[in-house]
C-alpha positions in Angstrom: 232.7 -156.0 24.2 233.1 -153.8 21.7 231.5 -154.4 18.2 232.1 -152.6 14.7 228.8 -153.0 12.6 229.2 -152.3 8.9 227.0 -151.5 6.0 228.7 -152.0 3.2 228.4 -149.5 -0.1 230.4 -147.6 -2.5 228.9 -144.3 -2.1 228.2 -144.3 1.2 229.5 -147.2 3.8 227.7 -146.8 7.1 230.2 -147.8 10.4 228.9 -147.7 14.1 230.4 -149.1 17.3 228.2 -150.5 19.8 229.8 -151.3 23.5 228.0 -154.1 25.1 228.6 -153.9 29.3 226.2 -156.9 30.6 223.0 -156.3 29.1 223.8 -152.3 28.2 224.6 -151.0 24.9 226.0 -148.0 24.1 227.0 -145.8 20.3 230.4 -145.1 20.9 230.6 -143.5 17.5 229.1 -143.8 14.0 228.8 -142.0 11.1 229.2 -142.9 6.9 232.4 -142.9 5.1 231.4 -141.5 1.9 232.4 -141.1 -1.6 231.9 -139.5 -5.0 230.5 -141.2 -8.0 233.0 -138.7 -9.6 236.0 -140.9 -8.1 237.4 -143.7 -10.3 236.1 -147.1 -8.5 239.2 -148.1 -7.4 239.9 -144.8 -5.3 236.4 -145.1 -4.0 237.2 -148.3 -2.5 240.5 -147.2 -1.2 239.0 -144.5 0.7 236.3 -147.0 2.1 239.8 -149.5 3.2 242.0 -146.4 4.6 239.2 -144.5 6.5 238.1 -148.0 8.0 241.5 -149.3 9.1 241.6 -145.7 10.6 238.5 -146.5 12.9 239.3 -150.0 13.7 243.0 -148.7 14.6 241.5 -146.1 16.5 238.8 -147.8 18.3 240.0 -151.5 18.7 237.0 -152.9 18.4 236.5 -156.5 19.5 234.5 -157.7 16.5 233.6 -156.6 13.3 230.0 -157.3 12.1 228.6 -156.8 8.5 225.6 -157.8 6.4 225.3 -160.1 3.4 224.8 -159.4 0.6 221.3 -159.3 -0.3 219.6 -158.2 -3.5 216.8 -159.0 -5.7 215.8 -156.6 -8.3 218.9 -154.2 -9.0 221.7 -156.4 -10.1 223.7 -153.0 -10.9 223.9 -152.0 -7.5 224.9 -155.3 -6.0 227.8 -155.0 -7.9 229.5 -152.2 -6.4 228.2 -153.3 -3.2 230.0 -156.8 -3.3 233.3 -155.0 -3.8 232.8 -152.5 -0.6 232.1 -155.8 1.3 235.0 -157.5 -0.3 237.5 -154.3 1.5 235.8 -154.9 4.3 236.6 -158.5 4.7 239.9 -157.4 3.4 240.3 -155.3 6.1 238.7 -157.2 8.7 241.7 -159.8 7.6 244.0 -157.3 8.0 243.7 -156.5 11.5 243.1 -159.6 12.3 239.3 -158.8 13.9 236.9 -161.8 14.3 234.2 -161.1 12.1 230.4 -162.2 12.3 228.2 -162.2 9.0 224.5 -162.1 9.1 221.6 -161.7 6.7 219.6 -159.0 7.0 216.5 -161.2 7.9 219.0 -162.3 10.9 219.7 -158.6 11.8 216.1 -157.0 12.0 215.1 -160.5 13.9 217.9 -159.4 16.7 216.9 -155.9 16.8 213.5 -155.7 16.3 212.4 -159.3 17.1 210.6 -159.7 13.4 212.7 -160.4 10.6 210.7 -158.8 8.2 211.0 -155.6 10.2 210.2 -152.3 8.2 213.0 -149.2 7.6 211.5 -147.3 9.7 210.9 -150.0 13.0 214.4 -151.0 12.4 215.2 -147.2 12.8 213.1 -146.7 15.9 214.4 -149.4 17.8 217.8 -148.9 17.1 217.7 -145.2 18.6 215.9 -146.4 21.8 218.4 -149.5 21.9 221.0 -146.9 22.5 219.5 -144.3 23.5 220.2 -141.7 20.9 219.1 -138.4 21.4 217.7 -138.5 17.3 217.8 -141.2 14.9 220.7 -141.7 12.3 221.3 -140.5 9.9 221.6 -141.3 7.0 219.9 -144.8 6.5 223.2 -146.7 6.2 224.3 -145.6 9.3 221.1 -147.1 11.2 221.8 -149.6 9.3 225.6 -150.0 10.6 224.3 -149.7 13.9 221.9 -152.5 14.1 224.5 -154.8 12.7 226.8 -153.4 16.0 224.1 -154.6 17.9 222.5 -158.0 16.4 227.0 -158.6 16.6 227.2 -158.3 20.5 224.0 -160.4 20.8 225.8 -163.2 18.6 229.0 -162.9 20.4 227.1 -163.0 23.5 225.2 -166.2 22.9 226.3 -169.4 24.5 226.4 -171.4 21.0 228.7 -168.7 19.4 231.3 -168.2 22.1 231.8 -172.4 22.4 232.4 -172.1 18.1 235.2 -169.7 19.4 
């Protein structure tokens, strides 16, 4: 199984795909697609939806996974968040990819077994998980990965697949 882990942004949106064979994981690929603040919002966004649609056409993944939204201080920022997540769904839609949505209390509890999992722990076990030869970089793109990864253990669980 294949899995597409997103996290969403407007400056920088963090992709990886994770394949899952049995219990093995594996980066197939990941990286950031990113944007400047010196784009009008609209062009940022549409760079986000064409270089995404790129990847999914490219890679075919079986499921696309992303993060809520989550945000308790910097309203600002959640704002131009919300809208990257909003392409993705769009484009998630659009290639008609089954797609799995999962806090981010959800996503460190899958990877790290603690929901309340630092940065950095997140970080760490996401490079061993898949054996990376250095962490990712940047943040997002950890970030992207471990939602690739809590994905294929959703998909994989007994309750999900029957939901299917």
């Amino acid at each position: 199984m294949l899995a597409l882990g997103i996290d969403p942004g407007t400056a920088i949106c963090g992709y990886g795909l994770v394949d899952m064979q049995g219990s093995r994981l594996k980066a197939i690929e990941y990286g950031a697609i990113l944007t400047s603040p010196q784009m009008r919002p609209q062009d940022r966004l549409l760079k986000i939806h064409r270089e995404l649609t790129d990847i999914i056409q490219k890679y075919k993944p079986d499921v696309m996974g992303v993060e809520q939204l989550f945000f308790n201080r910097n309203v600002t920022t959640a704002i131009p968040v919300g809208q990257a997540r909003g392409i993705v769904l769009l484009t998630a839609a659009e290639n008609q990819i089954e797609l799995v949505e999962r806090t981010p209390l959800q996503i460190k509890q899958s990877v790290v077994g603690f929901g309340r999992a630092s940065k950095e722990q997140v970080i760490y076990m996401v490079t061993k998980l898949l054996h990376l030869p250095e962490p990712p970089k940047p943040d997002d793109v950890a970030d992207a990965l471990a939602v690739a990864i809590c994905t294929t253990h959703c998909m994989n669980s007994l309750a999900w697949r029957n939901k299917l």
